[in-house]
C-alpha positions as CSV (number, residue, x, y, z in Angstrom):
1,X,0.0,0.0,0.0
2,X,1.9,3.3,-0.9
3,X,1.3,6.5,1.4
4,X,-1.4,8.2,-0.4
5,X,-4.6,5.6,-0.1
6,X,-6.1,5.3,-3.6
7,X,-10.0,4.8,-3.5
8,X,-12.3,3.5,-6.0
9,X,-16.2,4.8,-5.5
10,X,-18.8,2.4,-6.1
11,X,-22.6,3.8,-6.7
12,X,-24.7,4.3,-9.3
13,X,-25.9,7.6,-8.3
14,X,-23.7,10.2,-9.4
15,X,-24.3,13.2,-6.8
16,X,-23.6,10.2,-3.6
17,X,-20.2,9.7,-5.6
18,X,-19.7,13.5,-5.6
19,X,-20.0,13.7,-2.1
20,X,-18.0,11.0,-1.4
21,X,-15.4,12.4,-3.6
22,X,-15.8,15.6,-1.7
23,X,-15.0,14.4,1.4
24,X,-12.3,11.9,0.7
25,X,-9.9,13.8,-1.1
26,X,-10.0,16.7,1.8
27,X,-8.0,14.3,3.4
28,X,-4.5,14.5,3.0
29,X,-3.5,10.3,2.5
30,X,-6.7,9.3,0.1
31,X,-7.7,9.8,-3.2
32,X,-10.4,9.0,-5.5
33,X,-8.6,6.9,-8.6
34,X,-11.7,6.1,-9.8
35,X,-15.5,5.7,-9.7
36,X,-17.6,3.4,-11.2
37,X,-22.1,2.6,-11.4
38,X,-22.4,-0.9,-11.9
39,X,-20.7,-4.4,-11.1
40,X,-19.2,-4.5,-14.8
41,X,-17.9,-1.1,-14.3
42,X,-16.8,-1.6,-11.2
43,X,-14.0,-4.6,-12.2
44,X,-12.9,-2.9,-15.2
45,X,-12.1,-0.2,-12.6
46,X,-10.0,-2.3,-10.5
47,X,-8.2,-3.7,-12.9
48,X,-7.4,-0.5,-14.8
49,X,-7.0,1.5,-11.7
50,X,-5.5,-0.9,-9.2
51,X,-7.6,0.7,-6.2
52,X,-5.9,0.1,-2.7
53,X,-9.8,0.4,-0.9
54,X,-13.3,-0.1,-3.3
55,X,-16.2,1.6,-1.2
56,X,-19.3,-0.4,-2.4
57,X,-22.5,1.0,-2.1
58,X,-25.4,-2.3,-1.9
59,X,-27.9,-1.1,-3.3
60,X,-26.5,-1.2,-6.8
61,X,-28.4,-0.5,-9.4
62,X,-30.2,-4.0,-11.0
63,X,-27.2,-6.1,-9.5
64,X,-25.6,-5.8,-5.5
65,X,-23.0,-5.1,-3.6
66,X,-22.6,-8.5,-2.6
67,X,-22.9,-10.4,-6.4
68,X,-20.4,-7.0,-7.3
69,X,-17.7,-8.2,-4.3
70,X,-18.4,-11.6,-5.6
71,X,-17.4,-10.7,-9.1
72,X,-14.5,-8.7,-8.2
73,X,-12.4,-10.9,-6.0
74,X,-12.9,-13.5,-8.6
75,X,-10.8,-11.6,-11.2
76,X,-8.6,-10.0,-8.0
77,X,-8.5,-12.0,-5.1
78,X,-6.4,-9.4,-3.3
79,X,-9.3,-6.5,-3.6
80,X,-10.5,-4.6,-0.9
81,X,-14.0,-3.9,-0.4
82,X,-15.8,-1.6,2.4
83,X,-19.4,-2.0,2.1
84,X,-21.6,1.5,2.3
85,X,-24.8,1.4,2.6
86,X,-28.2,2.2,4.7
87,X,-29.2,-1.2,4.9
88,X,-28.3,-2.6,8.8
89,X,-29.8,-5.9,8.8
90,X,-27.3,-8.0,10.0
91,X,-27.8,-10.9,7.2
92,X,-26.5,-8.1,4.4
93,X,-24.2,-7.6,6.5
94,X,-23.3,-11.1,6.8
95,X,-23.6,-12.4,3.3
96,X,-21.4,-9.2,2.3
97,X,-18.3,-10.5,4.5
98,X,-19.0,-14.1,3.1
99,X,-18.8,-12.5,-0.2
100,X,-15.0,-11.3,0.7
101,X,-15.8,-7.6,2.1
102,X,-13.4,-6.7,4.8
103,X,-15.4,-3.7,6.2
104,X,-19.5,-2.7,6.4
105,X,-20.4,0.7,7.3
106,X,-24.0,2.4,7.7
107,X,-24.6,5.7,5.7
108,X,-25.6,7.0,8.3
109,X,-22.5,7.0,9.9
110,X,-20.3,10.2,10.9
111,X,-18.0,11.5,8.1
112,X,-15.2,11.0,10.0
113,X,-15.9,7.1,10.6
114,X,-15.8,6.6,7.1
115,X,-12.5,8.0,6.4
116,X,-11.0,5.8,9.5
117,X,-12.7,2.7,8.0
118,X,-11.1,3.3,4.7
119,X,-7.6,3.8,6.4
120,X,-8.0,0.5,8.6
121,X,-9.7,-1.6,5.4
122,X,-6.2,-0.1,3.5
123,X,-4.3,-1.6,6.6
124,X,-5.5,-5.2,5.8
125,X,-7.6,-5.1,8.8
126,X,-11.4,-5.6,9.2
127,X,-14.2,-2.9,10.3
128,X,-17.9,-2.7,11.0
129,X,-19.7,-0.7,12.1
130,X,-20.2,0.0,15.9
131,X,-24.3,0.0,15.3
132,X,-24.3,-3.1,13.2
133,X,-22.1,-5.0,15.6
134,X,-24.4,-4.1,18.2
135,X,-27.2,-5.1,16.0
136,X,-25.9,-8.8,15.1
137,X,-24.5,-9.2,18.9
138,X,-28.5,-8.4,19.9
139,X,-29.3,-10.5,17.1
140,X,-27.0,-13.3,18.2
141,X,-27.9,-13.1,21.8
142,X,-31.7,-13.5,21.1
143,X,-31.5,-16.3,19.1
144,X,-33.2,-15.1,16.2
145,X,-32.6,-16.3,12.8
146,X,-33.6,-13.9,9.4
147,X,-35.0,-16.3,6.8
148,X,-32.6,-15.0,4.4
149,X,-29.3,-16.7,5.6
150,X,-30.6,-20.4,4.1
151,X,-30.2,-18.4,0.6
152,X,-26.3,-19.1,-0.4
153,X,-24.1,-15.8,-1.4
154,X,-24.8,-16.3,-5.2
155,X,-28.5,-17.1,-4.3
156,X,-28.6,-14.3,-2.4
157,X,-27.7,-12.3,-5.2
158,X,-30.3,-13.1,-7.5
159,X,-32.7,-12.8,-5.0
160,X,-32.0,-9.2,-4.6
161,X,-31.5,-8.8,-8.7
162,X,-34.9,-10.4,-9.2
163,X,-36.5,-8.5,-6.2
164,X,-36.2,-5.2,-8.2
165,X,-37.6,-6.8,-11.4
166,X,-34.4,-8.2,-13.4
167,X,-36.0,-10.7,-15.6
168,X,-33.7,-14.3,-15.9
169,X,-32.0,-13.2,-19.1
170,X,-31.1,-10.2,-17.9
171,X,-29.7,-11.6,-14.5
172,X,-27.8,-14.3,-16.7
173,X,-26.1,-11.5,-18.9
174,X,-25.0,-9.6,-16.3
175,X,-23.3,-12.3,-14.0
176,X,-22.4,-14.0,-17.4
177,X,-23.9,-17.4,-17.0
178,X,-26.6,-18.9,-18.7
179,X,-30.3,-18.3,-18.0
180,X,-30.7,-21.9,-17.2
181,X,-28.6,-21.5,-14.7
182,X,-30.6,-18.5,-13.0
183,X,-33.8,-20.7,-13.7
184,X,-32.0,-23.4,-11.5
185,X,-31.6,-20.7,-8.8
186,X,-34.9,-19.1,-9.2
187,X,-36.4,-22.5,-8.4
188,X,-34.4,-22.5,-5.4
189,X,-35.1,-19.8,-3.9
190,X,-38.7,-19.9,-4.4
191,X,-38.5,-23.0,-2.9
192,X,-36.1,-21.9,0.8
193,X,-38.3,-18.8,0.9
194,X,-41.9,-20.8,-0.3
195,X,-42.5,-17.8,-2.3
196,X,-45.0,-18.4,-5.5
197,X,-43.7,-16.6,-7.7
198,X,-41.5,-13.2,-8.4
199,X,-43.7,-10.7,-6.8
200,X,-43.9,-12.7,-3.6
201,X,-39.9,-12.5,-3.6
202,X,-40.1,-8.7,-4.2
203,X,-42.4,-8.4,-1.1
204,X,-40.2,-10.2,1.0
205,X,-37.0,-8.1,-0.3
206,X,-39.3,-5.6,1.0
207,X,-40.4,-6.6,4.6
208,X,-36.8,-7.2,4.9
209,X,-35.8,-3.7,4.0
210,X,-33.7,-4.8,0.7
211,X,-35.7,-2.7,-1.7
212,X,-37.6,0.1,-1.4
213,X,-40.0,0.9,-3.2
């Protein structure tokens, strides 16, 4: 890692990445290399760019955070990902370490905590959030279990991608496999979650604060 921490921004709205941008580069050790709106985008960055830190918003656009981690430590097994975002719900939180993130922070964290997670993510070491610790300690402590964690990472993935209306040939174009393939997970899923069909999915996505709508 050299002095000067090179950042890559992950969001598909432009004026969050602005803001980001803003704030990181008033620091005097990090710098915005490069930003990018989807998954695709997002690994042609790091590979062109050779980030030392990708800040990956969730909420990404058709795809997620977690299938976009999943895509980029596939092609660079040494990437590091901090995950953004306003979801809290420990599961996300869960399936986005399993999907190789090192750090998850809430947007609704202090400006300050984000530049500190950066540095520590930069230093090979992992960071969450104070608030969603406490919420999957609490979460741990009481026992419960969210529905959601039966779902693997990849079908986890496609859950959230067909939750905000990606049809299967879509899904299979962007995570490059073939629709078949997502048919086979589709099934799945239906079947963990006994949902009917791709509506009842979406309303679940939605009752577990995935989507919004």
């Amino acid at each position: 890692m050299s002095a000067t921490i090179g950042v890559l921004l992950v969001d598909d709205h432009m004026v969050v990445r602005i803001g980001f941008r803003m704030l990181l580069e008033a620091t005097a050790d990090i710098r915005v290399v490069a930003e990018a709106d989807s998954a695709e985008s997002a690994c042609q960055q790091v590979l062109a760019a050779h980030p030392d830190v990708i800040v990956m918003d969730i909420g990404l656009g058709e795809t997620s955070g977690v299938e976009a981690t999943r895509l980029i430590l596939a092609r660079d097994k040494s990437a590091k990902v901090l995950a953004l975002s306003s979801h809290e719900d420990p599961s996300y939180v869960r399936f986005m370490l399993k999907a190789g993130a090192m750090g998850y922070l809430s947007k609704r964290s202090a400006p300050e905590e984000l530049i500190q997670a950066i540095r520590q993510v930069a230093a090979g070491r992992m960071y969450l959030d104070a608030h969603v610790s406490q919420r999957m300690a609490l979460q741990e402590f009481n026992g419960e279990k969210n529905p959601l964690e039966i779902l693997s990472e990849r079908e986890f993935g496609v859950f959230v991608m067909l939750a905000k209306g990606a049809s299967v040939n879509q899904i299979a174009v962007t995570l490059n496999v073939s629709p078949r393939t997502i048919g086979t997970h589709l099934y799945n899923i239906k079947q963990k979650l006994a949902a009917a069909n791709q509506a009842e999915l979406a309303l679940i996505a939605l009752r577990h604060g995935l989507i919004e709508l």
